[in-house]
C-alpha positions in Angstrom: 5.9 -0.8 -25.6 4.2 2.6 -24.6 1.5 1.7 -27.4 0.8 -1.3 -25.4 0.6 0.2 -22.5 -2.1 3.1 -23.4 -3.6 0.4 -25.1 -4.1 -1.9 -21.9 -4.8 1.0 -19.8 -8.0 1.9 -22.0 -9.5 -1.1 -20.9 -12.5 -0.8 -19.2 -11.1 -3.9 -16.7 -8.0 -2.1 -15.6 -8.3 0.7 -13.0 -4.4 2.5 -12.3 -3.9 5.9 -10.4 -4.7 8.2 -8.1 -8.0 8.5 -5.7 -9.7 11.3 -7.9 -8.7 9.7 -11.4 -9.6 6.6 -9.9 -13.3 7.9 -9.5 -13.4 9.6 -12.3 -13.0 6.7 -14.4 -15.6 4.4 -12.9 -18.0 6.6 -13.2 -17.1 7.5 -16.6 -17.0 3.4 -17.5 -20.8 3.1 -15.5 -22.1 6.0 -18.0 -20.6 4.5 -21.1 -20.9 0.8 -19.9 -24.0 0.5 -18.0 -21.7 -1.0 -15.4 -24.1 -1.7 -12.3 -21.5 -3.1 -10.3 -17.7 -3.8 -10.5 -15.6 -7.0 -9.1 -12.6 -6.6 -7.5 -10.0 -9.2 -6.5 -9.3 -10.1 -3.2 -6.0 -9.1 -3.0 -7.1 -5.3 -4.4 -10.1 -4.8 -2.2 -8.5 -3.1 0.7 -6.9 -0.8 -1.7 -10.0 -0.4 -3.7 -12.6 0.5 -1.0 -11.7 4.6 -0.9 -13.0 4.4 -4.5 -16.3 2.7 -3.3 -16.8 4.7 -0.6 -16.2 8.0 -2.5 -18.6 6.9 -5.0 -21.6 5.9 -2.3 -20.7 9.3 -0.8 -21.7 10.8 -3.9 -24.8 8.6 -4.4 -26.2 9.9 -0.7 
């Protein structure tokens, strides 16, 4: 079970934590990637926009 876990949260589709981890990793996955832009579900985009703003923050 724990495998599968680690395993799912490696994926570059699945985004779990904390603000600054959070960050971290989406910028990580757009260096790696070449991600230009991400899509987030409806239901998650209230919770997601501190990430987005953070990251244009950063960009300015």
């Amino acid at each position: 079970m724990m495998e599968s876990c680690r395993r799912a949260l490696a994926l570059p589709v699945v985004l779990v934590g904390p603000l600054d981890h959070l960050v971290d990793r989406v910028r990580a996955r757009r260096e790696r990637f070449g991600f230009s832009y991400l899509a987030v579900l409806e239901p998650s985009m209230e919770a997601f926009a501190p990430v987005l703003s953070r990251l244009r923050e950063e960009s300015a």
